[in-house]
C-alpha positions, 0 to 999 in steps of 0.5 A, spaced: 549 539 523 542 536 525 538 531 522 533 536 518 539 539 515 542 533 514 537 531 509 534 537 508 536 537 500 532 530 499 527 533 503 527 538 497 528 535 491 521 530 494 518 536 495 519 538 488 517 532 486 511 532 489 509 539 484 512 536 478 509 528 477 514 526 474 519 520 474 523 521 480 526 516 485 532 517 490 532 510 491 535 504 486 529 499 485 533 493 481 538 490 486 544 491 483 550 489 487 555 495 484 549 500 487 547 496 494 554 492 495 557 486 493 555 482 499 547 486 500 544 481 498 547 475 502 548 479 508 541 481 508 539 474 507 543 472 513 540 477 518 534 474 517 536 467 517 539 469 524 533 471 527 529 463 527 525 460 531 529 466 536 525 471 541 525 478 537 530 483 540 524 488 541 523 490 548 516 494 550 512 495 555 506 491 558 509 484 555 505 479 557 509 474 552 511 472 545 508 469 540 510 466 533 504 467 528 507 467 522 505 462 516 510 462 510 507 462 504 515 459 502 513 454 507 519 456 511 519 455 518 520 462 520 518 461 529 520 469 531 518 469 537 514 477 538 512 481 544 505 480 545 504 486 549 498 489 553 494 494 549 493 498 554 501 498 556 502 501 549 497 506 550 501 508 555 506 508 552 504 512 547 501 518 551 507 518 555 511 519 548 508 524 545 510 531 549 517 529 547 515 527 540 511 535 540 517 538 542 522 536 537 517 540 533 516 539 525 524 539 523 526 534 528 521 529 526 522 530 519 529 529 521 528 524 524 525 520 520 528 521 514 534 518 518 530 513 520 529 511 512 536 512 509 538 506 514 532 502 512 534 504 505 541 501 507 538 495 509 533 494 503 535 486 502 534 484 509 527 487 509 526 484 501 528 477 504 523 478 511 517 481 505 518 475 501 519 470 506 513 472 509 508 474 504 510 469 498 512 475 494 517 473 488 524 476 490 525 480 486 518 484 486 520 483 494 525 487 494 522 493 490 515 492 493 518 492 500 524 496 498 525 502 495 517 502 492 514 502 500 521 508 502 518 512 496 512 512 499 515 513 505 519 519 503 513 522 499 509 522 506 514 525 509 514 531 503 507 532 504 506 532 510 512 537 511 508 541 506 503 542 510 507 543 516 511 548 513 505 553 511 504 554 518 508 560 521 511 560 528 509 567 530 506 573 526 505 579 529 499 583 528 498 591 527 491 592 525 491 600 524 486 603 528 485 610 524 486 616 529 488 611 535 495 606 537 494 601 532 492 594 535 498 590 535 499 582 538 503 577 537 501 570 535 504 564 535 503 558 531 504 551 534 503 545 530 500 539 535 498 532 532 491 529 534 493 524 538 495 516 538 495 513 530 495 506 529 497 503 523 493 496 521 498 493 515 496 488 511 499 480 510 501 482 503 505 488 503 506 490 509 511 495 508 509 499 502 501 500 505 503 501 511 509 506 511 504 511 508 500 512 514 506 511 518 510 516 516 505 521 516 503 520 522 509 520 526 511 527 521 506 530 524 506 529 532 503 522 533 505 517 537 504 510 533 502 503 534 504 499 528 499 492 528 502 488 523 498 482 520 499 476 524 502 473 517 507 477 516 510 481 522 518 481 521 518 487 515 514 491 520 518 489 526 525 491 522 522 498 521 519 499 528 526 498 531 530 502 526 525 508 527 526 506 536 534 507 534 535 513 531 529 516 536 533 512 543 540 515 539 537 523 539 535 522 546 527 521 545 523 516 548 523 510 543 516 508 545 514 514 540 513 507 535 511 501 538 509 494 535 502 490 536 503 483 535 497 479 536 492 473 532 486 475 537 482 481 534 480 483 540 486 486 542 485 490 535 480 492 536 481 494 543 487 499 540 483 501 535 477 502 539 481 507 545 478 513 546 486 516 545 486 513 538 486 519 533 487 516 527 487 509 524 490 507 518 488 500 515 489 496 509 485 490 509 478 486 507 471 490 508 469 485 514 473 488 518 473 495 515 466 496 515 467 494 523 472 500 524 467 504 520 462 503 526 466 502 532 472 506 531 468 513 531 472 517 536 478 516 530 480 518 523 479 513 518 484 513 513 481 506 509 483 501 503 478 495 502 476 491 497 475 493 489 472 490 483 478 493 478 476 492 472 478 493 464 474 494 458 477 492 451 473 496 446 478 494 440 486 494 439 492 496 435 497 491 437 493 485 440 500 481 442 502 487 446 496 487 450 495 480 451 502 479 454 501 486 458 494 484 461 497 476 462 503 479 465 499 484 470 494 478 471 500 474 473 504 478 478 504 476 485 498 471 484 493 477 483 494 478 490 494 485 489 489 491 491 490 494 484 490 488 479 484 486 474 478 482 476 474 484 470 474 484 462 469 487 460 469 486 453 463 486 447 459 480 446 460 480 439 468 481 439 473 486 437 476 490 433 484 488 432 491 489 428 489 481 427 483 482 425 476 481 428 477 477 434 470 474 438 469 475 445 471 468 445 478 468 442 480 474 446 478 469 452 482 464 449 488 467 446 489 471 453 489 465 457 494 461 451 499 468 455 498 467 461 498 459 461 505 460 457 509 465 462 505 460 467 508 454 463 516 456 464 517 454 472 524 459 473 520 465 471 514 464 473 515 463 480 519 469 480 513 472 478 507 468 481 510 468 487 506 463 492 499 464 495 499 468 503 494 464 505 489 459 504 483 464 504 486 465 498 486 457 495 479 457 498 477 463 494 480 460 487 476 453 488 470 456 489 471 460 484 473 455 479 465 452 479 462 460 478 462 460 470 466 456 464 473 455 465 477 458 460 485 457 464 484 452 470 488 453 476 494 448 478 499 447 482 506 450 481 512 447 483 517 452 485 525 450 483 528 453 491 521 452 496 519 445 494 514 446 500 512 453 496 504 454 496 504 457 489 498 456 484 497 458 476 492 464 474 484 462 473 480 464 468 473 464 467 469 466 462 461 469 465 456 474 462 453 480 463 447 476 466 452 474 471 453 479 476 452 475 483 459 472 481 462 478 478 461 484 481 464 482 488 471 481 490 476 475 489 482 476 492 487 472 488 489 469 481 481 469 479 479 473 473 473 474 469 472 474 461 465 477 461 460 478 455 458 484 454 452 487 451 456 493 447 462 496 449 457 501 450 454 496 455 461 494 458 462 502 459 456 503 463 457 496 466 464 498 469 460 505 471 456 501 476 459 496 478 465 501 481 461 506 484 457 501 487 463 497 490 469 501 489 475 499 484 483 502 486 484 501 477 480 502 471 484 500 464 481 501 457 483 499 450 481 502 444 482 504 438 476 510 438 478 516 441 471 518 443 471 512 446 477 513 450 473 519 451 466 515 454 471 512 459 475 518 462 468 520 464 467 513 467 473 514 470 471 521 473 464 520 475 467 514 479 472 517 481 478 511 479 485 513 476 485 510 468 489 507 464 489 507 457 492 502 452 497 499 456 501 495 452 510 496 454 513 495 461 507 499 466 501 494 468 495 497 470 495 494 477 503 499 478 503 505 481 509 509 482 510 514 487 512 522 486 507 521 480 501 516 481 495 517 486 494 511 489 486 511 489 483 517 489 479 517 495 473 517 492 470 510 491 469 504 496 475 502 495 479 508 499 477 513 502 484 516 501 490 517 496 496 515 497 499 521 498 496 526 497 496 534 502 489 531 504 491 524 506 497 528 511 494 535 513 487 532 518 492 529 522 495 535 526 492 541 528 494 548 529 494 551 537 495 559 537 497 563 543 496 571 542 497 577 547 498 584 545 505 586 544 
């Protein structure tokens, strides 16, 4: 049995997934030893460890030596020494790849691929310990976010993209009637060509749930694939690289089909990015860099997610505590340090209306700084769940912000109970006015919220609108108990074209998305000028070349 037929039954149930938007997953998100076995974890955590301060065992063309750019936020000594490769030789390399690639045809690289994925999904413990190690992500939210979560998006891309494969015909034969006279009849064939080299530029924070997306679609497609990890957090994209090498070398493929560029100098990114055989790009990262692809990067497509302005309106609430707790918990995660995770609460200067009673803009500043202080106060929960702080961009960010308006939760220190070199911090909180807009309405990457004073909750509508449509968010959430004010803000969300989330106050946070179900931004704002996943985000990446001749 081949490999398509092999998956074949969970490409169809990802397939169906993708038409019902329901919950579905094949893949167990909590690690539980009775599902990844007894000795997962340690084992995972293991072959990690092993390969310390030694060379990657990747071998590519055109290495020109290796370096270790990565940092860890844990203050582990990682020193993985990676190929540093000339961008030319992987160039190459890719081009050489491809015709091998576009014969296998659609079946053989979704295939492929989904075996390439059920052995990463073998090994989900082993890429949680080098995501948390790498991005200071809690274990338990590397495991998910680097595990199971990025291979849903993974198995999602692969889906889509075979659905838009699998609508092309191999060959129809056409019988035009021509009256009185022989009918015209041709055979035509249909072959289904990837546009040309795709390179895949991962962020330092999630670098395999926003990278596998691009990935995949591309690979499904007919693309060769260069992955450009960022420099602080290779070894989950080296792993990948090098399963996808091995099922590729195993079916007789040239494995250069997927190739790693590990580089700190942004010429080398820029060169790759920049090459006239590059088609596609996908990126996830700051808007410095990706307005520079915008401009320079004209020969590709651009598949981009850059900075937002993810905002919350609080217009009024029937379970004050819940909203309180769900909004200091999404405020906490992972320091903030998400694409998705709120920068503004908007709410009214004059307060709000609560299952508590009236509560002024000012209380509701301060009760929600008192939750997330008390999840902050507890150590061995909130390093699981704060994590620690990827760079010292990040700490740079949070002391200048600290100075930008009234601090209502100030940002300290956290020392973490199993990392005592660990670089974690508490959430910040500041309370600013309408008046305000120099601070608020820009990006800051991390644990920085603003409590903002608004005119109305009118005002604070409009003011979302605005700030969205100007600048992008990936987010919109909104409390209240007036459901034509729910209403006032689904337009929001609509003209801004940004997902919303509404009374949020159980085990779903506003800055979660799940696969098969959520649309991970909409492409339709600043922020991302494509969605997580969707037919679009698949389909411009391969053309079809049709041959005809009369029969």
């Amino acid at each position: 049995m081949n490999l398509f037929d092999t998956h074949r039954p969970l490409l169809d149930a990802a397939v169906q997934a993708t038409r019902t938007r329901g919950h579905w997953t094949p893949f167990p998100e909590m690690p539980s030893p009775k599902v990844y076995g007894e000795t997962a974890q340690a084992e995972g955590e293991a072959a990690v460890a092993a390969l310390f301060g030694r060379d990657y065992p990747l071998t590519q063309p055109g290495e020109t030596g290796r370096v270790a750019t990565e940092r860890s936020p844990y203050g582990v000594q990682l020193g993985i020494r990676y190929p540093e490769c000339a961008p030319q030789a992987l160039i190459d390399a890719a081009l050489a790849a491809e015709p091998g690639w576009q014969a296998v045809g659609a079946q053989g690289r979704v295939g492929i691929l989904l075996e390439a994925l059920m052995r990463i999904h073998r090994r989900s413990h082993e890429f949680a310990r080098a995501a948390m190690l790498t991005t200071g992500q809690g274990a338990l939210m590397a495991f998910q976010a680097a595990g199971p979560h990025a291979q849903d998006r993974a198995l999602e891309a692969i889906a889509y993209a075979w659905k838009a494969m699998d609508d092309v015909p191999s060959e129809a034969l056409w019988d035009k009637p021509q009256g009185k006279n022989p009918a015209l009849v041709m055979r035509k064939q249909f072959e289904i060509v990837g546009r040309g080299v795709a390179l895949v530029i991962g962020c330092a924070t999630f670098p395999t749930w926003n990278t596998y997306p691009g990935l995949f679609a591309a690979l499904a497609t007919g693309n060769p694939a260069i992955v450009k990890p960022h420099p602080h957090s290779v070894l989950p994209a080296a792993l990948t690289v090098s399963v996808l090498r091995e099922v590729l070398a195993e079916q007789g493929l040239d494995p250069n089909v997927v190739t790693l560029a590990v580089s700190e100098r942004a010429e080398a990114t820029q060169a790759l990015a920049t090459h006239p055989a590059v088609a596609s790009i996908d990126f996830t990262g700051g808007n410095a860099f990706g307005r520079w692809l915008q401009a320079h990067a004209r020969q590709a497509r651009l598949y981009a997610e850059m900075a937002g302005v993810n905002t919350v309106v609080v217009e009024s609430t029937g379970q004050y505590a819940a909203m309180l707790q769900n909004l200091a918990f999404s405020l906490c995660l992972y320091s903030g340090q998400m694409c998705t995770t709120t920068q503004n609460l908007l709410v009214p200067r004059a307060g709000i209306a609560t299952d508590q009673g009236h509560k002024s803009c000012e209380q509701f500043g301060q009760d929600l700084a008192a939750a997330v202080d008390k999840l902050a106060s507890n150590p061995k929960i909130a390093s699981s769940v704060l994590g620690a702080i990827v760079s010292a961009d990040v700490w740079q960010r949070v002391d200048a912000a600290q100075a930008s308006g009234r601090v209502l939760l100030a940002s300290r220190a956290l020392p973490h109970p199993d990392f005592p070199e660990a670089q974690a911090r508490t959430p910040l909180i500041v309370a600013l006015d309408q008046a305000d807009a120099a601070v608020y309405r820009q990006e800051c990457f991390g644990p920085v919220s603003y409590v903002v004073a608004t005119d109305s909750a009118a005002a604070a509508a409009d003011l979302a609108e605005s700030v969205i449509r100007e600048h992008g968010a990936l987010t919109l959430g909104v409390y209240s108990t007036d459901e034509g004010f729910i209403e006032r803000m689904e337009g929001v969300g609509r003209r801004a074209r940004v997902a919303l989330s509404v009374n949020l106050t159980q085990g779903v946070y506003v800055n979660q998305a799940a696969a098969f179900s959520d649309y991970h931004g909409s492409g339709g704002n600043p922020a991302a000028n494509a969605s997580y996943t969707t037919l679009a985000f698949v389909a411009d990446r391969f053309v079809v070349v049709q041959r005809r001749r009369h029969v």
